[in-house]
C-alpha positions as CSV (number, residue, x, y, z in Angstrom):
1,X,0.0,0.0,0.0
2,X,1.2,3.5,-0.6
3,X,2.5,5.4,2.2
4,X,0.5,8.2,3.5
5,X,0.1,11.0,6.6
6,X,-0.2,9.7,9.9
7,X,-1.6,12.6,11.4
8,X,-3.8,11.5,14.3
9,X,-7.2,12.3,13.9
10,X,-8.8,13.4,17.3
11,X,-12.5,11.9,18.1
12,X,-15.4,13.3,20.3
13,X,-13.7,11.2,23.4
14,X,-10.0,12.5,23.2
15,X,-8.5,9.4,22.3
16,X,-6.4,9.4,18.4
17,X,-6.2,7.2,15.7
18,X,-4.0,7.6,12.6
19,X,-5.6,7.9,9.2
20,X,-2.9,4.9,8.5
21,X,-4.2,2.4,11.3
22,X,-7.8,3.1,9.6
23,X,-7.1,2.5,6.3
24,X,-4.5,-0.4,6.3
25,X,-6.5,-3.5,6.0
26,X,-5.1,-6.0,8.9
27,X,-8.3,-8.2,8.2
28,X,-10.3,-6.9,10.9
29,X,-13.5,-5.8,9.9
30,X,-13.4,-2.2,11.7
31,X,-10.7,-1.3,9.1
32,X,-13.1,-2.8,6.1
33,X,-16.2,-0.6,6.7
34,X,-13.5,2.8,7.7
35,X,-11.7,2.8,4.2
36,X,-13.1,6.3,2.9
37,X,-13.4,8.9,5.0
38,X,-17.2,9.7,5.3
39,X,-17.2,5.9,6.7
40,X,-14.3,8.0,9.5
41,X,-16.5,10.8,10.2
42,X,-20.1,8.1,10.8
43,X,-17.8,6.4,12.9
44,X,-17.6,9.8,14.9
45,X,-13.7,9.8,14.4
46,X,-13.1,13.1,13.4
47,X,-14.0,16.0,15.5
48,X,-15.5,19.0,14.4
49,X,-16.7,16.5,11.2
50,X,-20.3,15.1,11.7
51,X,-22.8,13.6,8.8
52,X,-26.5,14.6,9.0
53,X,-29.6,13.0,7.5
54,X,-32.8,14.7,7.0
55,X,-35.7,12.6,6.0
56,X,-39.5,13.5,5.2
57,X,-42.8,12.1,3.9
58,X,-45.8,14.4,3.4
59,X,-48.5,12.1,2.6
60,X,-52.0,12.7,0.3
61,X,-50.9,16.0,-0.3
62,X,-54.1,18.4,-1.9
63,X,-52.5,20.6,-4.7
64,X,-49.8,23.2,-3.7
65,X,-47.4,24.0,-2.0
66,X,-45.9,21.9,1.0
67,X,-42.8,21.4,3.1
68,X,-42.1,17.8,2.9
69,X,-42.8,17.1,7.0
70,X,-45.8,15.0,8.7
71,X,-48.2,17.6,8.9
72,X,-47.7,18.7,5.1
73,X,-48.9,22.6,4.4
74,X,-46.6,25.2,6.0
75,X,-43.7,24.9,8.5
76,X,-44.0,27.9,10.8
77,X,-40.1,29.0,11.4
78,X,-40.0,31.0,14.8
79,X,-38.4,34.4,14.6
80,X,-37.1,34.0,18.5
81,X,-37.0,31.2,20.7
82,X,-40.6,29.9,22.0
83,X,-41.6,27.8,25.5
84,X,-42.6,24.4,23.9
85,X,-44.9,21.8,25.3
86,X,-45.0,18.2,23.9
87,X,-48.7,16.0,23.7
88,X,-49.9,12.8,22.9
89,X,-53.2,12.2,20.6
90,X,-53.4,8.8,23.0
91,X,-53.9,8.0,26.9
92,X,-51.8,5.4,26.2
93,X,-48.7,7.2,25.8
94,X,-47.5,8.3,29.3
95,X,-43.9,7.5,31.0
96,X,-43.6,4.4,33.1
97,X,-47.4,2.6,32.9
98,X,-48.6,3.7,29.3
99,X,-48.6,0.4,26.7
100,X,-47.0,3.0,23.8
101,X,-44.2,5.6,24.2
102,X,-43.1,6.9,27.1
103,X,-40.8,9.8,26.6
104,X,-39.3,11.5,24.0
105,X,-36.1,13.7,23.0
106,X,-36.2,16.7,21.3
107,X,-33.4,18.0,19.0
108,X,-33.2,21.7,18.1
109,X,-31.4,25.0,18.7
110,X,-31.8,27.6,21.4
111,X,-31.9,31.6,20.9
112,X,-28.4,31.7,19.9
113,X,-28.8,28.9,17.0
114,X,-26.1,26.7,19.7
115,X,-27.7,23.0,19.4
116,X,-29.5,21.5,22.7
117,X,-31.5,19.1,23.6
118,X,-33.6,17.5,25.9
119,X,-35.7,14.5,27.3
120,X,-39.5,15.3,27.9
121,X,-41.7,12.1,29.7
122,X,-45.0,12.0,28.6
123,X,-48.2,12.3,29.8
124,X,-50.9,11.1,27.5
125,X,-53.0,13.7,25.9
126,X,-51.8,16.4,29.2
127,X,-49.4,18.8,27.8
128,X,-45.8,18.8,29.0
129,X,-43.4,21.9,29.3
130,X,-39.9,21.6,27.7
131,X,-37.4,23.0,30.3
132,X,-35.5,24.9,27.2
133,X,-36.9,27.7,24.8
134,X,-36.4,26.4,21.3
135,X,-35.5,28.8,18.4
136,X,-35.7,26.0,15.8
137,X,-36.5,22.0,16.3
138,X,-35.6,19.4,13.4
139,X,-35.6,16.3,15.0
140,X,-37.8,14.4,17.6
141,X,-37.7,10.7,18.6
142,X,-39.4,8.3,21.1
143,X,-36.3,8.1,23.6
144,X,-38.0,5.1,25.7
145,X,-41.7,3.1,25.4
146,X,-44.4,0.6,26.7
147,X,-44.3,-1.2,23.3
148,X,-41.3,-2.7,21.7
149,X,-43.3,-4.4,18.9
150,X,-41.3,-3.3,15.9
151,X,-45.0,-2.7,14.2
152,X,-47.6,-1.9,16.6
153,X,-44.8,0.0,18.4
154,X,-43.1,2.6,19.7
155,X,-46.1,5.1,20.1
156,X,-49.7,4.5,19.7
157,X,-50.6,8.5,19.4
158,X,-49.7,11.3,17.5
159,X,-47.0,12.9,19.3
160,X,-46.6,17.2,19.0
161,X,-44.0,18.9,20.0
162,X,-45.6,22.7,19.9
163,X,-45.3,26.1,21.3
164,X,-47.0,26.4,24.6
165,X,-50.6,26.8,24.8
166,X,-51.6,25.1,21.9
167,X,-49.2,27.0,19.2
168,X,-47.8,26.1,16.1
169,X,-46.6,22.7,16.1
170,X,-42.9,22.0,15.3
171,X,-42.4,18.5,15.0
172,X,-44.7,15.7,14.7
173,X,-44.3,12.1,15.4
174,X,-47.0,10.2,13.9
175,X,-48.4,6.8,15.5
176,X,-46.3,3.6,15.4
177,X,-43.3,5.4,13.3
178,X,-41.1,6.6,16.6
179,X,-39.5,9.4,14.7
180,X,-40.2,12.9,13.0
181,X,-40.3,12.7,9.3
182,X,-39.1,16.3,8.6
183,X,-37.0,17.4,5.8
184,X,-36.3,20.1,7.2
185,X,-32.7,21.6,9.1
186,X,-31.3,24.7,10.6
187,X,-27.3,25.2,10.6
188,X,-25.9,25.8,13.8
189,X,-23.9,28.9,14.5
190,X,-20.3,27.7,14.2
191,X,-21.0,25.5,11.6
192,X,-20.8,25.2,7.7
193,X,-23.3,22.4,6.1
194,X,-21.5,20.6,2.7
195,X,-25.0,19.2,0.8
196,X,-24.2,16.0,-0.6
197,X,-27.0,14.8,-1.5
198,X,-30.6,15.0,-2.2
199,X,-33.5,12.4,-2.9
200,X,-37.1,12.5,-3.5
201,X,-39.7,9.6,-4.7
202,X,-43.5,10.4,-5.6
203,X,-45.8,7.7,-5.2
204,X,-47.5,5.9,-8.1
205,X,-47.8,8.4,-11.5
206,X,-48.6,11.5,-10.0
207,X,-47.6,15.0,-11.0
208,X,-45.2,16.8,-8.5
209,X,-42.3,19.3,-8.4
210,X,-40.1,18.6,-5.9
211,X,-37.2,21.2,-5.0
212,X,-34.5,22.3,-2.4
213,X,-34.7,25.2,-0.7
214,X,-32.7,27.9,1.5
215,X,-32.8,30.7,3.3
216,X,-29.6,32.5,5.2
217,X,-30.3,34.2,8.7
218,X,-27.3,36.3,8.9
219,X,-27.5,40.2,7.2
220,X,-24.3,39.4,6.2
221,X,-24.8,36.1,4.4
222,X,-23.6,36.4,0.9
223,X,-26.3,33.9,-0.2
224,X,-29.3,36.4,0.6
225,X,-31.7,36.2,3.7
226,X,-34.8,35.0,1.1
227,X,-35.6,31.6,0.3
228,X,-34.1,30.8,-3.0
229,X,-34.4,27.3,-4.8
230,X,-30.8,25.3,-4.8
231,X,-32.6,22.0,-6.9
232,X,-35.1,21.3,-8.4
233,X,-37.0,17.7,-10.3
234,X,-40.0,17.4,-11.8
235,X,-41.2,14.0,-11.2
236,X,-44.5,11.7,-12.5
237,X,-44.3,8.5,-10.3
238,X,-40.6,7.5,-9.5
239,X,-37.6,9.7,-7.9
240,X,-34.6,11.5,-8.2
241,X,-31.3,10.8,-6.4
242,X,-28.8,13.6,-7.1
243,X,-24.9,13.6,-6.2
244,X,-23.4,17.0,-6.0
245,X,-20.1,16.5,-7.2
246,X,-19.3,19.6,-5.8
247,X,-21.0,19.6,-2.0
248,X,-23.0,22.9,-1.7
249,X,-22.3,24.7,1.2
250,X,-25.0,26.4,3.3
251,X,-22.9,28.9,6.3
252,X,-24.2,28.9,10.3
253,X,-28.3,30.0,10.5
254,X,-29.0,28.8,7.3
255,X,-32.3,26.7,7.1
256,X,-32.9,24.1,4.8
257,X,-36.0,22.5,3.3
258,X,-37.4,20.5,1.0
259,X,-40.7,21.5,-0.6
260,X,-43.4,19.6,-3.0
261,X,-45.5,21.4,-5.2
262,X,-48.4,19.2,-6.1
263,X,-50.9,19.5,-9.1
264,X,-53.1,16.4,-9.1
265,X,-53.9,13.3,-7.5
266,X,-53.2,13.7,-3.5
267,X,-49.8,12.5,-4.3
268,X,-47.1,11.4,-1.3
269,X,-43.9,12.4,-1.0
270,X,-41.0,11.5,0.4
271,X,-37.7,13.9,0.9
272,X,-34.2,13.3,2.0
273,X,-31.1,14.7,2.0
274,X,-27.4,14.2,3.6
275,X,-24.9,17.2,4.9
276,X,-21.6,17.3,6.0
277,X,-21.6,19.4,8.8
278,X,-17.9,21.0,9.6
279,X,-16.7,23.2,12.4
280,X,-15.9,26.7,11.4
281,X,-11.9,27.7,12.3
282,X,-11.7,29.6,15.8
């Protein structure tokens, strides 16, 4: 094998590994599945280095306009950050003696676009305060649950995560699917997002557009503070699965969706896409 740098590469726990010991195949099957370096940075070996997946389906969609998340129609973006609440649709989703989820964790950033999150235990179809204010949330998941059936299971309800009182909803969970299905991200401050790829799939032969779409945060950001369109497929039935050979990137505060424009048919749609997220220099 060619010789190459051995510069240690630092991980999220301190401890090094040279790009060498990584890539050298010795027959164990760590070095097998680590041979290019986005395989390095899944593993969580490179710090400041981290791969994000956005995923959404927006299902029998009427014709318009949609970000491509559970509820379908509009995502409402907060302009500061908001006390949330987080609710069942289902009795049966309450911590410790409910037969579906128990609690969940919410993923998101705070007023200052910093990431946080937190653990919320459920209470059936009672509201529950989030200790943090969220400016933006983009992920939610069932963290723990009365019902490990992998189809029945984890939650029996729709889950919301909402501003308090009732407010816009901000994520959704819907029954049995233990996750949000949002394509939708915020980039933290500090951070610049590489887009590698993006992916959408319309069901049966139905007419939709399906694009990519941005909007900077920062009255400085070169790539304007108004949504603008960064792809774009027009689809009947099937998908589209595009590589960027050159990764787009998308500086701190920049949010990121994907929206479906429908014309006929109540089509579904589903959404992803994959970023590189990097560590700005100090």
């Amino acid at each position: 094998m060619a010789s190459m740098t051995t510069t240690p590469i630092d991980n999220s726990e301190g401890a090094q590994v040279s790009v060498e010991t990584l890539l050298t195949d010795n027959g164990s099957n760590f070095v097998s599945v680590a041979k290019k370096f986005s395989a390095i940075v899944a593993l969580g070996l490179v710090t400041g280095v981290s791969a994000i997946f956005k995923f959404g389906r927006a299902s029998t969609l009427a014709s318009g306009s949609h970000v491509v998340w559970n509820s379908g129609g509009a995502y409402a973006f907060q302009t500061t950050a908001q006390a949330l609440e987080v609710v069942s649709s289902s009795t049966d989703d309450v911590m410790t003696t409910g037969s579906g989820a128990w609690s969940v964790k919410i993923f998101g950033l705070d007023a200052d676009y910093a990431e946080q999150s937190e653990v919320v235990e459920l209470n059936g179809t009672t509201p529950v305060a989030l200790v943090n204010d969220y400016l933006r949330v983009f992920r939610m998941r069932v963290q723990t649950t009365g019902d490990a059936d992998p189809i029945t299971g984890p939650n029996t309800g729709t889950l919301t995560c909402r501003l308090a009182s009732a407010g816009a909803s901000q994520a959704i969970i819907s029954p049995t699917q233990g996750t949000t299905l949002m394509a939708v991200y915020t980039v933290p401050a500090g951070y610049t997002a590489l887009l590698h790829n993006f992916q959408a799939t319309v069901d049966g032969a139905k007419e939709v557009s399906v694009t990519l779409r941005t909007r900077g945060n920062s009255a400085t950001d070169t790539a304007g503070t108004s949504w603008q369109t960064k792809f774009t497929a027009d689809l009947q039935g099937g998908g589209t699965d595009h590589n960027f050979e050159f990764p787009q990137p998308f500086t701190e505060k920049t949010d990121i969706i994907a929206v479906a424009v429908a014309s006929s048919g109540t089509p579904s749609v589903s959404a992803n896409f994959t970023l590189e997220l990097v560590a700005n220099p100090a």
